[in-house]
Every structure is written in structure tokens, then in C-alpha cells.
C-alpha positions as CSV (number, residue, x, y, z in Angstrom):
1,X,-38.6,-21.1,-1.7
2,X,-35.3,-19.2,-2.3
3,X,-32.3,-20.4,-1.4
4,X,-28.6,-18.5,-1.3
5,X,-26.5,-20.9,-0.4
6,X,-25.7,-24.7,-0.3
7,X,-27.2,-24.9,3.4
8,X,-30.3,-23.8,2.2
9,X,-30.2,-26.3,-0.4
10,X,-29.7,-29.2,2.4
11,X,-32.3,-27.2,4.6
12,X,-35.1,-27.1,1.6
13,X,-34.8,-30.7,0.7
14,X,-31.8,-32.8,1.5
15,X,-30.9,-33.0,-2.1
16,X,-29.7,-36.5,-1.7
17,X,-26.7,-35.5,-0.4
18,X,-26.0,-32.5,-1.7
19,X,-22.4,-32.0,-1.3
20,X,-19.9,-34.2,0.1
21,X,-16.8,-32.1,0.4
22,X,-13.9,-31.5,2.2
23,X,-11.7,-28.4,3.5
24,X,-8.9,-26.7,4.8
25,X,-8.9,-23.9,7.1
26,X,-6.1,-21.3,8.4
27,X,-6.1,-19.9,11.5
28,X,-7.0,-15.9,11.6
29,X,-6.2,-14.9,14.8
30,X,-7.3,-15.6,18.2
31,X,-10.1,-13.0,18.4
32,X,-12.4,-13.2,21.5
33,X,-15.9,-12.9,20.0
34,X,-17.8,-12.9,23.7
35,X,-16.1,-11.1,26.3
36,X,-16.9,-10.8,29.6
37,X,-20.1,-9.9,30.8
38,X,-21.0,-9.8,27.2
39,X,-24.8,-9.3,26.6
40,X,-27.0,-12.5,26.1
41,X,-23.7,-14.4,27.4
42,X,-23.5,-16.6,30.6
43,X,-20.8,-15.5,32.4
44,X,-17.2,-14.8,31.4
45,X,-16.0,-18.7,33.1
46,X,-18.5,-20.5,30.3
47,X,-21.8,-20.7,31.9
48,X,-23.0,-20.3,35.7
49,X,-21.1,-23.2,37.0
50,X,-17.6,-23.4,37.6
51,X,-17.4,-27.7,37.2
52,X,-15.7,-28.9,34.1
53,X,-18.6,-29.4,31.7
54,X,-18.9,-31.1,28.1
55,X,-21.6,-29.9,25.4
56,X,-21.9,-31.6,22.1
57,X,-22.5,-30.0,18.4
58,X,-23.9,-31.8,15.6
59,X,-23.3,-30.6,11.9
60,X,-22.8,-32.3,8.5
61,X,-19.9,-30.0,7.4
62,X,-17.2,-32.1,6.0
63,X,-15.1,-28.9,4.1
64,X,-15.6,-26.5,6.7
65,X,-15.4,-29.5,9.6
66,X,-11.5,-27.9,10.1
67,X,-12.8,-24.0,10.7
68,X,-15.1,-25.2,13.0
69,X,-12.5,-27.5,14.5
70,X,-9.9,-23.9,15.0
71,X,-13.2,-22.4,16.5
72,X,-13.9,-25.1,19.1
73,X,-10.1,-24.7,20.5
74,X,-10.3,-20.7,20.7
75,X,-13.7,-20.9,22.3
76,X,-11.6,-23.6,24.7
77,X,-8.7,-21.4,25.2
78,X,-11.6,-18.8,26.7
79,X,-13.5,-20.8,28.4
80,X,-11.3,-23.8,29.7
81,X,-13.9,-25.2,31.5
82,X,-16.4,-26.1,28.8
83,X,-15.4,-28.8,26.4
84,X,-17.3,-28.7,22.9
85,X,-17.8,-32.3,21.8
86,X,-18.4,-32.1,17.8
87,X,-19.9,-35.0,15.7
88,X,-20.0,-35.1,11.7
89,X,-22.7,-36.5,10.4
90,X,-23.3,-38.0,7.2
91,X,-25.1,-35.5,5.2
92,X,-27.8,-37.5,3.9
93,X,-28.0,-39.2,6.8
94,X,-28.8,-36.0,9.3
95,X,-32.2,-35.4,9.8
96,X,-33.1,-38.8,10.2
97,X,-30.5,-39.2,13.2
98,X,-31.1,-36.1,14.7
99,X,-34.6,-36.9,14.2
100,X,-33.9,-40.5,16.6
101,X,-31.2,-38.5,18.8
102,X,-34.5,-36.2,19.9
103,X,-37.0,-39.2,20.4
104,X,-34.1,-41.2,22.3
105,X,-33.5,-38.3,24.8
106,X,-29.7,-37.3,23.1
107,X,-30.4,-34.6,20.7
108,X,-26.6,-32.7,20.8
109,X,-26.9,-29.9,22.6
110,X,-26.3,-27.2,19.5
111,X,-26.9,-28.4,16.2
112,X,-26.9,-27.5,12.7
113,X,-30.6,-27.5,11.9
114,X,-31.9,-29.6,9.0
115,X,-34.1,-28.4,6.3
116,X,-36.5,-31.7,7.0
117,X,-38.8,-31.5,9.0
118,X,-39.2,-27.9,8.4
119,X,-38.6,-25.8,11.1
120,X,-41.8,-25.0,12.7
121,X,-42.2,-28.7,12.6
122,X,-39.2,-29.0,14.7
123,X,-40.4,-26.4,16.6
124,X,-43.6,-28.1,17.1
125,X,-42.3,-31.2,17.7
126,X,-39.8,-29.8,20.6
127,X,-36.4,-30.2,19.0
128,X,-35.2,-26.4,19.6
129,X,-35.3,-24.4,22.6
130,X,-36.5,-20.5,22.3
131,X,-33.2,-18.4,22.7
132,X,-35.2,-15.5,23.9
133,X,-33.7,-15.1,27.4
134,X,-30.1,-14.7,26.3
135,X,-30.8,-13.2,22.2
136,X,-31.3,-9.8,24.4
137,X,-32.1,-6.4,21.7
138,X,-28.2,-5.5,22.9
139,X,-27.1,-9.2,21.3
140,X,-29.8,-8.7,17.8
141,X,-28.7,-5.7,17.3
142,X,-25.0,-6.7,16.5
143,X,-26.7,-8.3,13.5
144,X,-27.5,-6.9,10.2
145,X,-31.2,-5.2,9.5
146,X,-33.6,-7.6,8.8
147,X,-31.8,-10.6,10.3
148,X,-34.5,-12.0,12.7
149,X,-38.0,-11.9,11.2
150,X,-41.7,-13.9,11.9
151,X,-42.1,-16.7,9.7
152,X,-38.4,-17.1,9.0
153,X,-36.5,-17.8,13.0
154,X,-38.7,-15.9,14.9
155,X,-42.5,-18.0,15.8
156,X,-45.1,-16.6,18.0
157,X,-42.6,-14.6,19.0
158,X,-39.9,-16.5,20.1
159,X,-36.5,-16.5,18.8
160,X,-35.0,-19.9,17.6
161,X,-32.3,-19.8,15.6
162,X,-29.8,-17.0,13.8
163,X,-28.7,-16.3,10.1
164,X,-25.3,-17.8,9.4
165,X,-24.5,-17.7,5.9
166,X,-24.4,-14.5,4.1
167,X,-26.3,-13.8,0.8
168,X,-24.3,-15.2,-2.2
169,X,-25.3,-17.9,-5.5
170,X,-24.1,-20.7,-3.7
171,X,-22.9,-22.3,-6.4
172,X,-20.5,-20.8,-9.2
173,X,-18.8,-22.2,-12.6
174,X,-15.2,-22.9,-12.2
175,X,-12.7,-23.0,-15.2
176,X,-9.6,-25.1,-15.0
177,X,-7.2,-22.1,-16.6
178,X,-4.5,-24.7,-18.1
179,X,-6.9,-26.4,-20.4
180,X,-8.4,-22.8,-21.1
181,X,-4.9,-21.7,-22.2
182,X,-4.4,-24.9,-24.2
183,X,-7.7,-24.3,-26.6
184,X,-6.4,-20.6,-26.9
185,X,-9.4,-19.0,-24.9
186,X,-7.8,-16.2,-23.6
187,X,-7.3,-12.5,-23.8
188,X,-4.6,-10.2,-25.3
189,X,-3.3,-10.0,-21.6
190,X,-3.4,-13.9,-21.2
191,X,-6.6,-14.1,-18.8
192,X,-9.0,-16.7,-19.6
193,X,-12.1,-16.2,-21.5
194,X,-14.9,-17.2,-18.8
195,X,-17.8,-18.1,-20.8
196,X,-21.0,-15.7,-19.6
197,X,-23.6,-17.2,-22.1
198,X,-24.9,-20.6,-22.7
199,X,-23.8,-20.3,-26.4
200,X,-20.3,-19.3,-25.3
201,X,-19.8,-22.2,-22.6
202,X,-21.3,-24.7,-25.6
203,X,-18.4,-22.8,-28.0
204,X,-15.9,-23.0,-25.3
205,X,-16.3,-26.6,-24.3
206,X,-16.1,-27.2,-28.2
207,X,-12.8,-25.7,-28.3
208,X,-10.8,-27.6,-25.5
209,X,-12.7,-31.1,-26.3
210,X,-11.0,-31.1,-30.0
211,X,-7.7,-29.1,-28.6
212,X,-7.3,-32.2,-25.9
213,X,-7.5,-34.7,-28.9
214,X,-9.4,-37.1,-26.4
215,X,-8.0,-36.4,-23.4
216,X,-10.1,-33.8,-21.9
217,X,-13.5,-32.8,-21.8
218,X,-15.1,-29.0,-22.2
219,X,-17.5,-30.0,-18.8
220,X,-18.0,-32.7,-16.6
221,X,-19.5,-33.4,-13.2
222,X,-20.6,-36.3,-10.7
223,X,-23.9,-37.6,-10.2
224,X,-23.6,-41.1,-8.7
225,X,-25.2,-39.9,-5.4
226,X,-28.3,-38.4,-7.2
227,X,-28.6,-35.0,-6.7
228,X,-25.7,-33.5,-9.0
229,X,-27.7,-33.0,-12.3
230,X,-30.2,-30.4,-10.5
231,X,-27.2,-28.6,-10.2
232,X,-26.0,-28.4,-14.2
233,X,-30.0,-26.8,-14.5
234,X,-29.1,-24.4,-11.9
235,X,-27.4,-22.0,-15.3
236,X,-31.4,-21.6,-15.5
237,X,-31.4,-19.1,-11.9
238,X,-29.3,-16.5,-13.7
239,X,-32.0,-16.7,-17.3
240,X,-35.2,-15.9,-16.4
241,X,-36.6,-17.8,-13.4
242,X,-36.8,-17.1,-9.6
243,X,-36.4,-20.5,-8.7
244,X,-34.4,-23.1,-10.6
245,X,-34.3,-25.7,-7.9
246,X,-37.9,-26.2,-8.0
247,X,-39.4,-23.5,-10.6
248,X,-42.0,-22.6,-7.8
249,X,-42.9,-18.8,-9.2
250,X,-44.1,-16.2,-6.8
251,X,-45.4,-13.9,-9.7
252,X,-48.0,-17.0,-10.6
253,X,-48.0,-19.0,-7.5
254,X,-47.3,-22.1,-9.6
255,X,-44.7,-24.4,-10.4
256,X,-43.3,-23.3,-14.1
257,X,-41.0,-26.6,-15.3
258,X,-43.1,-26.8,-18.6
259,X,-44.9,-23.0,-18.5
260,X,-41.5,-21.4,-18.4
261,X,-39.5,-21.8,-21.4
262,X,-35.9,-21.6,-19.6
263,X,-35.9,-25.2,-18.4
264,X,-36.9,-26.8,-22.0
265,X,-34.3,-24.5,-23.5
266,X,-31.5,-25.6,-20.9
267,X,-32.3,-29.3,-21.7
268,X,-31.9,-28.8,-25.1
269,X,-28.7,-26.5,-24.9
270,X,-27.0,-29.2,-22.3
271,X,-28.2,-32.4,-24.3
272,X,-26.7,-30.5,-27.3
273,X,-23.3,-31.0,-25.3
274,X,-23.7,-34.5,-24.6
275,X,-24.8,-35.2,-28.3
276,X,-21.2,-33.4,-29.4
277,X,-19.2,-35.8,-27.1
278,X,-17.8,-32.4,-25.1
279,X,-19.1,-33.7,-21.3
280,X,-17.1,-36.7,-19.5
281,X,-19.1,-39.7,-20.8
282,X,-18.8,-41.2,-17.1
283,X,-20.5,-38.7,-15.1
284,X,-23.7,-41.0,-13.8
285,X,-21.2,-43.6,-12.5
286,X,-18.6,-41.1,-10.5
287,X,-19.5,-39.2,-7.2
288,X,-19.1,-35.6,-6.8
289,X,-15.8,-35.6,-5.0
290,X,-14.5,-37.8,-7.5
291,X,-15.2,-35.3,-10.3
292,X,-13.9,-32.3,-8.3
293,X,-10.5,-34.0,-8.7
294,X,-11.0,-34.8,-12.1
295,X,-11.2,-31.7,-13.2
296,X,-8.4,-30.4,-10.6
297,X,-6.4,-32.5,-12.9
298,X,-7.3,-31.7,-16.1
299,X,-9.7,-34.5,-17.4
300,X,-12.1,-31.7,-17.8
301,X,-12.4,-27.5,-18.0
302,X,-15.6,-26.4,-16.6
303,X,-17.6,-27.6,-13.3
304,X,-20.5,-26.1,-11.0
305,X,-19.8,-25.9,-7.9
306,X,-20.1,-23.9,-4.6
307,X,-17.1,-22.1,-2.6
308,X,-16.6,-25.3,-0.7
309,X,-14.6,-26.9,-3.6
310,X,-11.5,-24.3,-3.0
311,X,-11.1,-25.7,0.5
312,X,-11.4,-28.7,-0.6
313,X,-9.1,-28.8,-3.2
314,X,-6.1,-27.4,-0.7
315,X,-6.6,-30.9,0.4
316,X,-7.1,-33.1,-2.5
317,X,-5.0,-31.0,-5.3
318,X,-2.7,-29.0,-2.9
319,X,-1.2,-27.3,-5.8
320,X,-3.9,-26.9,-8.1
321,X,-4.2,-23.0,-8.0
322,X,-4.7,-22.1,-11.3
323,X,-8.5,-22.0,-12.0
324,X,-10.8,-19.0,-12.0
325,X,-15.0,-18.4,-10.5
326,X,-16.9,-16.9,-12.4
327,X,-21.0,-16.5,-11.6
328,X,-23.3,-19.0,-13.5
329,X,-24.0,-18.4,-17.4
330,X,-27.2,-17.1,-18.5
331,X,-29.3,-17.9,-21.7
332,X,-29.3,-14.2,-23.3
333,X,-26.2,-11.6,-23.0
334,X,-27.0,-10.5,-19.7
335,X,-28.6,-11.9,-16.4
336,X,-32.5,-11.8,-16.8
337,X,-33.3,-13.3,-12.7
338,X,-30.6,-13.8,-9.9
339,X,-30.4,-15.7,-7.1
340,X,-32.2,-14.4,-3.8
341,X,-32.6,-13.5,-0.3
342,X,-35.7,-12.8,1.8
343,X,-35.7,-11.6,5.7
344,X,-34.3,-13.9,8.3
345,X,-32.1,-16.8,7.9
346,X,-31.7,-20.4,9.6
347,X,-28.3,-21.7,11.0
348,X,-27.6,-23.5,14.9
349,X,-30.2,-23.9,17.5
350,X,-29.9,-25.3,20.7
351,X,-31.9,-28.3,21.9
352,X,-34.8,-28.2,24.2
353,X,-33.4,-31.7,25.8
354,X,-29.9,-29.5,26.9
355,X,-29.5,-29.6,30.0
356,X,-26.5,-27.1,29.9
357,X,-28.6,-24.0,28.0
358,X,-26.0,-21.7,29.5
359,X,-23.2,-23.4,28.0
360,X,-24.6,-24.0,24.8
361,X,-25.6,-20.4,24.4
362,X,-22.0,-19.4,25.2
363,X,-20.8,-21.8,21.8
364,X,-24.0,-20.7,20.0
365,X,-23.0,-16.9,20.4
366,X,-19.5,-17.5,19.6
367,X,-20.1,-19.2,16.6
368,X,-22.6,-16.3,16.0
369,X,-20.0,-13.8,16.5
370,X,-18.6,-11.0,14.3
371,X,-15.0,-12.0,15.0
372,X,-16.0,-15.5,14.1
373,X,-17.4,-14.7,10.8
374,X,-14.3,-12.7,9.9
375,X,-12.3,-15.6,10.7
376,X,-14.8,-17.9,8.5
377,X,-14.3,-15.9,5.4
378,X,-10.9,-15.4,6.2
379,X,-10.5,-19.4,5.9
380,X,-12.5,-19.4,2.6
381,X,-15.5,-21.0,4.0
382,X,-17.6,-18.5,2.0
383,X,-19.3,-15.3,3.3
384,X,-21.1,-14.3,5.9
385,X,-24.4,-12.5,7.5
386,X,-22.1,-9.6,8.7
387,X,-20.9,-7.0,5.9
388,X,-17.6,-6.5,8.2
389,X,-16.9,-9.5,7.3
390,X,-17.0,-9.9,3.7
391,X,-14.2,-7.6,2.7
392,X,-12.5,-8.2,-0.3
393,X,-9.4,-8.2,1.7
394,X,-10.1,-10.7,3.7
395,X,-9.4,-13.1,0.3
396,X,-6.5,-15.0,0.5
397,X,-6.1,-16.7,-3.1
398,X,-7.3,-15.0,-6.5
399,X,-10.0,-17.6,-7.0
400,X,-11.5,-16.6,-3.5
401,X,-11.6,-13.0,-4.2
402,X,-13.7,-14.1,-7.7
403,X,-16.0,-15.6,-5.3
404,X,-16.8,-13.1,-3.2
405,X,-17.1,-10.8,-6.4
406,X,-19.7,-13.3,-7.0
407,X,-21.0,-13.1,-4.3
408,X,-21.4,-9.6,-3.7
409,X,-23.1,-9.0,-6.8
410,X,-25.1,-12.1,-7.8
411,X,-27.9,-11.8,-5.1
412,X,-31.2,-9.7,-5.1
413,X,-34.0,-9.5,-2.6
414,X,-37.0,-11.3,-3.0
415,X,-40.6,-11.0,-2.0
416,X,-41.4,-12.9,1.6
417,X,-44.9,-13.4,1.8
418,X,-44.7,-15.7,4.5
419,X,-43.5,-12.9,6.4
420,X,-46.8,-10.7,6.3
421,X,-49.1,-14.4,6.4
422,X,-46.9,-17.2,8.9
423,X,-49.8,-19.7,8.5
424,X,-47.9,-20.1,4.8
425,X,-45.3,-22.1,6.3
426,X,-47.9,-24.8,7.4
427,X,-49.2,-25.4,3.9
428,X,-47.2,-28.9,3.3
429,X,-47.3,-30.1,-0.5
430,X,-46.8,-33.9,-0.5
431,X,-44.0,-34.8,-2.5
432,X,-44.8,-35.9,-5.9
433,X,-42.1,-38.8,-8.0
434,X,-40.3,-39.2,-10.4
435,X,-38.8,-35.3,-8.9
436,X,-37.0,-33.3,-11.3
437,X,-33.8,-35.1,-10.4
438,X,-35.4,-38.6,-12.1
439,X,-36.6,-36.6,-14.9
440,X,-33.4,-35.4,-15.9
441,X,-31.6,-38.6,-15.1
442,X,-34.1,-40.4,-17.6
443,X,-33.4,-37.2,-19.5
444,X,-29.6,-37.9,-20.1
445,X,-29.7,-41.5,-20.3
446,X,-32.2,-41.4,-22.8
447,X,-34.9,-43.1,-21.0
448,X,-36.8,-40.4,-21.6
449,X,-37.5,-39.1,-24.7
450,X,-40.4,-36.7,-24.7
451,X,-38.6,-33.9,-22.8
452,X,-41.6,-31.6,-22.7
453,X,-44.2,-34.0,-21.7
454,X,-42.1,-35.1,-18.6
455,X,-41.5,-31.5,-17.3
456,X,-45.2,-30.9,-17.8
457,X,-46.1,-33.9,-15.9
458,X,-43.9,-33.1,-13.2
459,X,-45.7,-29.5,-13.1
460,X,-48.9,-30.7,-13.1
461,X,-48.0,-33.1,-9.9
462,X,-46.5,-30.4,-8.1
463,X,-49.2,-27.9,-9.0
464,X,-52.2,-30.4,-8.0
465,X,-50.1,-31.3,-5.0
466,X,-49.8,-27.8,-3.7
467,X,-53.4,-27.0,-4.6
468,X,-54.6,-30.2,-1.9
469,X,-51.4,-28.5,0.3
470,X,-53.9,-25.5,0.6
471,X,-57.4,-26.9,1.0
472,X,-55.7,-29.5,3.4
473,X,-54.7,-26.4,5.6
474,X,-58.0,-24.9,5.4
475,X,-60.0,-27.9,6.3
476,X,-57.5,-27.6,9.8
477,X,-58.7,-24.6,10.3
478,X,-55.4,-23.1,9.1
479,X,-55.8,-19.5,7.2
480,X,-54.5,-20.1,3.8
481,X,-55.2,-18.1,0.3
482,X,-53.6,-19.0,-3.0
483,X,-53.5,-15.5,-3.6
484,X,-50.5,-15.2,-0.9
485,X,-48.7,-16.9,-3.4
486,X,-49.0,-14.6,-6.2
487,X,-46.4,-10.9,-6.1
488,X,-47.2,-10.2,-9.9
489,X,-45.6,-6.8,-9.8
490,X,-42.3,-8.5,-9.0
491,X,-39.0,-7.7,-11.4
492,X,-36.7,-10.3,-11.5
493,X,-33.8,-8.1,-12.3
494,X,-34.1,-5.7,-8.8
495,X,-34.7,-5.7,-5.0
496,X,-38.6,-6.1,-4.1
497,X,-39.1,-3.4,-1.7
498,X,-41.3,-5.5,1.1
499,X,-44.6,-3.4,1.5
């Protein structure tokens, strides 16, 4: 239930489509990340047979669709002999054809696994293929502690998949530093004054809005695709709750959208904004890509967003370089919860229908691979499960070294239950509508007016929903206790120290 990074978000529920974005990518070097005789590899010629082959990889990266692309020709440089076929896939649109791909007999050999079904469904269901006799002790141990764990990639045992992304807030606030410096929001030495509280971004986008006489906006974002607005509430993670995606609470074991008083507040703070005329008054009718270049132009100062948007704006806004990244604003002075980690990790996996395993170990591996990670950060793609890779140094631009600052200090470890009790994983709650993304889109249209009452519907749903999750489980024979749920003793504010 916590999530570090925009893949999780697309793993844990497909936000809608949670992130159409592009990218740029620059070439690091042409390391080789599996050399010969390399352990858990096939063989230094790219499997164990020496015919020209072809493999195909299936991800829904569109900004980081040109990294990948620089990786597929150095793996091809080492290994002429296998061809990597890649597809894009449209990112709402992935599960439900990889889901057809596997029933039709053409699942791609590796793909970027989904976060529906969940992956011991697909496990279950005999999408992925154990990488047990190649992901040799030799080949974890090049991997950081804690990186394979039961519950999380490993099941009965058997190794499926790898961690990819490191641990970072996958999203961030972004200033646009010329409208800043227009509304006089800067230091003695001329740096901008990032906002760190709510109050501050309310003052700040006060400030630009009447200094742009109409023709900017303090904040603005995109939510024609639907799943956008979640992302404004996400200012709640840093303020007091370990979960602001779905306010599931592991100190209670219940969902918290009313009981907590963060979300309420952060409806009332952001509605405040909308009230004052300081957010883009078009934001439910343009898409998120749309608005990235919005505010890459100046129609507006502030925007959420992940580290994707940098690539992406080498593209769309080539010489737009003057913004900063800052980490998300938080209700009181300082950060009262953060965003967090837990043992494990998902990324590629291999299909069980391959019938080149070798092969598609070899491109699993390298993609797995310290050298390509290093080379992933280097490119801005954000950071990665190896700390040789996430050197400050390795930042190119000044906005991508704010990131990684982010990033290196915005995550804390969490409590993993499902580690100690796997049968948690099988306890499915049925999803419950309108979700938190109808709520706040009846919020901020003013279809709905009785803020409180819809939250505490929607946490009363969720709660009664996961309360049949459990006895549903139990009546399968299936060992589940509510009190799994519960790690009272848990600070927000530090590492949980797994017992």
C-alpha cells in the first residue's frame, strides 16, 4: 500500500492513465553490464544458440521509451545475434492487452509488469516465469539488501521479478522561476522562494496571479484523462498520513479519508485557491501533457509532477531550463509523514509462454544491470535500486540534481506486514465507486457540496469492502487476521525497524 514512485502508482491501480509523458535521453557510455560468462547469464553470444533470434519487450514508457531505445542498441552491439523487438503500449490500455496477449499465446517475451491483476494473480494465472535458474545468489547479491523478499517478488520461493526503480516521492512540485522572479519571490541572492507550506504556496500563487494581471496563473494542472486531481491531494503524503493515494493506515488498519483530518483540510486549503481565481480555470478540459507545456510557457507557476516532466520537456520546451524541484508542501512548518519504501520491489519479468528464456534473461539482466542504471539516471529518467547509481554527479541540469536531493531525502521505510503473513496479499477488497478521484472531481466542480460527508462515505465503502475482503479469504480457507493490518507503534517521521 506504499508506493515510491509513478510505476507503483500504475502497478497499484492504473490511475486512469496516470502519466502520459514523453522524454529525451543521452547516451552515457557504452558500458557492458553482462560480460562473459557472467553469473545467471546465458552465454556471452546471447543465449545457447548461435541462430539469429528476435525477443520482444512490452512497456508503457513513453518519456523514458528513448533510454530504453539507447539500451536495446548497446545490448545489440553485444550480442549481435539477438534482436530486442520493443512495443509501447498505451498506458491505460496495458493490462488489458497483456492480459489478451497471454490468453492468445503472444504474451512478449519481457514485459513491464502491470499493477492489475496483482502479481500473484499473474503468477497464478501463468503470465511470468520463475527466474530462479539464472537469478543465482552470485547475480542477487549485486543488488542492494533487502531487494528480493517473500510477499513482495519472491512466492513460495520462487523468484519473479526484480526492483527497478529506486526509492524517491515520485512526484515533486515544480516552480516555473520566471514568473517567480516576476511576483518578486526571491531571495537576497536572486533564487526563488520554493513555497514549503500549504499557506506559503496559497501566498505565493496569490502573488504571481495579481503580478501577471491576468495572464498567468499561481497553479495549474490537467485532468481531462481522470486521474490528475489525486495528484494535487498528494501535498497530503508529506502532512500527516502514510498513504495519500488511498488513506489506507497501517497504525489502524482502516481507510482514514474522513477520520484523518489532513484530507478535509487539503480540500479546503486547495478549494480556497480555486475560490481566489489563482488555479487555470480550464484544468478539467486539458490533458496532462497539455498543461506540462502550459506551464513550460508561462501560463502558470507551480505544477505536481514526477521526474518524467524534465525529459519531457527537452522535447516539448527545448529551452525551457529555468524552473526549480522542490519536494511536496506540507500542512505545518515541517514534514509530519513521508513517502515510503518496504522490502522488495516489482519491475520486468519474463513470460512463461517465451520460448527463448535464455534470451530474455540475457535483456532482463541487462536492463537489471548496475551499468544500466548509471546510465538511467545519467539520462534523467529518475533514480535507481542501486546507490552507485544515484550520485549527485551523475546530474546533468540543476533541476535534476533538485530531484535527486528530493529524492534522497524524502523517503522512509515503512512497515511490511505482508512480509511476515503472504496470505495478506490474497485478501482482495472489491472496488467501491464513486473513488476518491469522482469525489474530488464532484468536489471542484461543485457537484458536490458536502465535502465531509462524501470522504466519509467513501471511507465507509472502502472500510466495509475490505472487512468482506477478509472474511471472504477466510471462508477459502485462506489465513487472514485484521490484526495484520494494524503496526500501532509506527512513527511517521522515521524508519520502522522490521521485527
Amino acid at each position: 500500500m506504499f508506493r515510491t514512485t509513478r510505476r507503483h502508482v500504475l502497478r497499484a491501480a492504473l490511475v486512469g492513465v496516470v502519466g502520459t509523458a514523453i522524454a529525451a535521453c543521452t547516451r552515457a557510455g557504452s558500458f557492458s553490464p553482462v560480460p562473459s560468462a557472467a553469473p545467471g547469464s546465458a552465454s556471452s553470444t546471447g543465449g545457447k544458440s548461435a541462430a539469429p533470434v528476435t525477443i520482444t519487450h512490452w512497456d508503457w514508457w513513453v518519456t523514458q521509451g528513448p533510454t530504453i531505445d539507447q539500451e536495446i542498441r548497446l545490448f545489440q552491439e553485444k550480442y549481435p545475434r539477438v534482436t530486442v523487438r520493443k512495443t509501447t503500449q498505451v498506458t491505460d490500455q496495458y493490462p488489458s492487452l497483456l492480459q489478451l496477449a497471454v490468453k492468445g499465446g503472444t504474451a512478449p517475451d519481457v514485459f513491464l509488469i502491470p499493477g492489475t491483476p496483482d502479481l500473484i494473480e499473474q503468477i497464478g494465472q501463468g503470465w511470468l516465469r520463475s527466474l530462479d535458474q539464472w537469478a543465482t545468489a552470485e547475480w542477487r547479491a549485486t543488488f542492494p539488501p533487502q531487494s528480493f523478499a517473500e510477499g513482495s517478488n519472491i512466492f513460495q520461493g520462487k523468484l519473479y521479478t526484480a526492483p527497478f526503480d529506486g526509492p524517491s516521492p515520485w512526484l515533486q512540485l515544480y516552480l516555473n522561476d520566471r514568473l517567480f522572479r516576476q511576483a518578486g519571490l526571491v531571495d537576497a541572492r536572486g533564487n526563488v522562494q520554493a513555497p514549503r507550506t500549504w499557506a506559503e504556496v496559497s501566498a505565493a500563487a496569490r502573488a504571481i496571479t495579481r503580478a501577471a494581471k491576468g495572464d498567468a496563473f499561481g497553479w495549474g494542472f490537467g485532468d481531462k484523462q481522470k486521474f490528475v486531481l489525486p495528484w494535487q491531494m498528494m501535498m497530503c503524503q508529506t502532512s500527516g498520513t502514510p498513504d495519500a493515494q488511498t488513506s489506507f493506515d497501517l497504525r489502524t488498519g482502516t481507510y482514514t479519508w474522513a477520520s484523518n483530518p489532513v484530507f478535509l483540510d487539503w480540500i479546503t486549503f486547495f478549494m480556497g485557491m480555486k475560490r481566489d481565481g489563482l488555479i487555470v480555470p480550464d484544468v478539467m478540459s486539458i490533458d496532462d501533457e497539455t498543461a506540462r507545456v502550459h506551464f513550460a510557457s508561462g501560463r502558470f507557476a507551480m505544477l505536481i509532477g514526477g521526474v518524467w516532466v524534465q525529459s519531457g520537456w527537452t522535447k516539448t520546451n527545448p529551452n525551457f531550463t529555468e524552473y526549480t524541484v522542490v519536494g511536496l508542501p506540507h500542512e505545518g512548518p515541517v514534514p509530519t509523514s513521508y513517502f515510503y519504501r518496504t522490502p522488495g520491489g516489482v519491475g520486468f519479468g519474463i513470460a512463461s509462454q517465451t520460448k527463448l528464456p535464455d534470451e530474455a534473461w540475457l535483456w532482463f539482466s541487462w536492463l537489471n544491470s548496475k551499468e544500466a542504471a548509471i546510465r538511467w539516471v545519467q539520462a534523467g529518467q529518475g533514480v535507481r535500486v542501486f546507490p552507485e547509481a544515484n550520485k549527485l554527479e551523475y546530474a546533468r541540469t540543476k533541476p535534476y540534481r533538485e530531484y535527486m536531493q528530493v529524492a534522497l531525502e524524502g523517503t522512509r521505510l515503512a512497515p511490511a506486514p505482508n512480509l511476515r503473513h503472504p496470505t495478506m496479499d490474497q485478501v482482495k477488497p472489491q472496488q467501491t465507486l464513486p473513488d476518491i478521484q469522482g469525489i474530488l472531481e464532484g468536489i471542484y466542480t461543485g457537484q458536490i457540496s458536502d465535502w465531509k460527508g462524501a470522504l466519509l462515505d467513501l471511507q465507509n465503502r472502502q472500510n466495509a469492502a475490505f472487512a468482506a475482503a477478509i472474511k471472504d479469504a477466510q471462508s477459502r480457507g485462506i489465513a487472514a487476521d485484521p490484526a495484520w493490518w494494524r503496526v500501532p507503534d509506527w512513527n511517521l517521521t522515521r524508519d520502522y525497524v522490521q521485527i
